[in-house]
N, C-alpha and C positions, 0 to 999 in steps of 0.2 A: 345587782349582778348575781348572778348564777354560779356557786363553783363546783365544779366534779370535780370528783375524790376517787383516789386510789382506792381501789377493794380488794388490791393483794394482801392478803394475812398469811404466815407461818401457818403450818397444822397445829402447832399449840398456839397461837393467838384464835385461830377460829374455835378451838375447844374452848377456852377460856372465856369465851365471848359466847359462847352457845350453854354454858353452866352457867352463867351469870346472866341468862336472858338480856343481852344486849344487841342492840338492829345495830346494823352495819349502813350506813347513813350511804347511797349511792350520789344523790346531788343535793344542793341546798342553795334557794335564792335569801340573798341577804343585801338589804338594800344600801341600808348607811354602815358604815363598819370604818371601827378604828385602829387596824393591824398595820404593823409596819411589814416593811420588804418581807421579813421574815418570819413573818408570823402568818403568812397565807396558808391555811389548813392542805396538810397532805393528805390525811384520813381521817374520817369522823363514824362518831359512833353514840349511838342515842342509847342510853342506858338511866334507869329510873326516871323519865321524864326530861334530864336534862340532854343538852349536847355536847358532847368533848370530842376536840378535836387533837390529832398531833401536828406541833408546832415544832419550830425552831427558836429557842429560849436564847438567846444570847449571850448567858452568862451560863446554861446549861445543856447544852444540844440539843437532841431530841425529847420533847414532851408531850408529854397529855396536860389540856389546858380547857376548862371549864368554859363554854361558852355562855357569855352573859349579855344582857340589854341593859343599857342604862341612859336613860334620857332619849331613849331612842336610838342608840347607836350599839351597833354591838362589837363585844371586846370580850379577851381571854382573861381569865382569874384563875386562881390555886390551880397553881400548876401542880402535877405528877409525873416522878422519873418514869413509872412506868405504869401497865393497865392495872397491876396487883393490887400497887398501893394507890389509883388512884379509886380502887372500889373499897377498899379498905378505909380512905379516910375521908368518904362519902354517908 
């Protein structure tokens, strides 16, 4: 499955993203994936190799959430309240 992403940023998230050298991810196919309802990626953004996308946490609203494979399947890990801390605790 193929998802587009939101590419609306604040002018301070696109600063922040532009100081930190991070791509602003426009689509992404991903084929087996294990997200519930709420965790379909609004926006994603490719920063040191990895993928983070923002999700919908369920016990925390809006996050940034580490895109991972495992077994073949891909799923969100260490979540981040926001872009700050999640460069910060990368």
């Amino acid at each position: 499955m193929t998802y587009k992403f939101d590419i609306n940023y604040s002018e301070e998230e696109r600063n922040f993203l532009n100081i930190n050298n991070c791509e602003i991810v426009l689509e992404m196919k991903l084929s087996k994936t294990n997200f519930t309802d709420k965790e379909i990626p609004r926006r994603m953004i490719k920063y040191g190799g990895q993928y983070f996308a923002e999700i919908i946490d369920e016990d925390d609203g809006i996050v940034w959430a580490v895109l991972s494979k495992w077994k073949g399947i891909w799923h969100f890990s260490s979540y981040y309240d926001s872009l700050e801390s999640m460069i910060q605790g990368i």
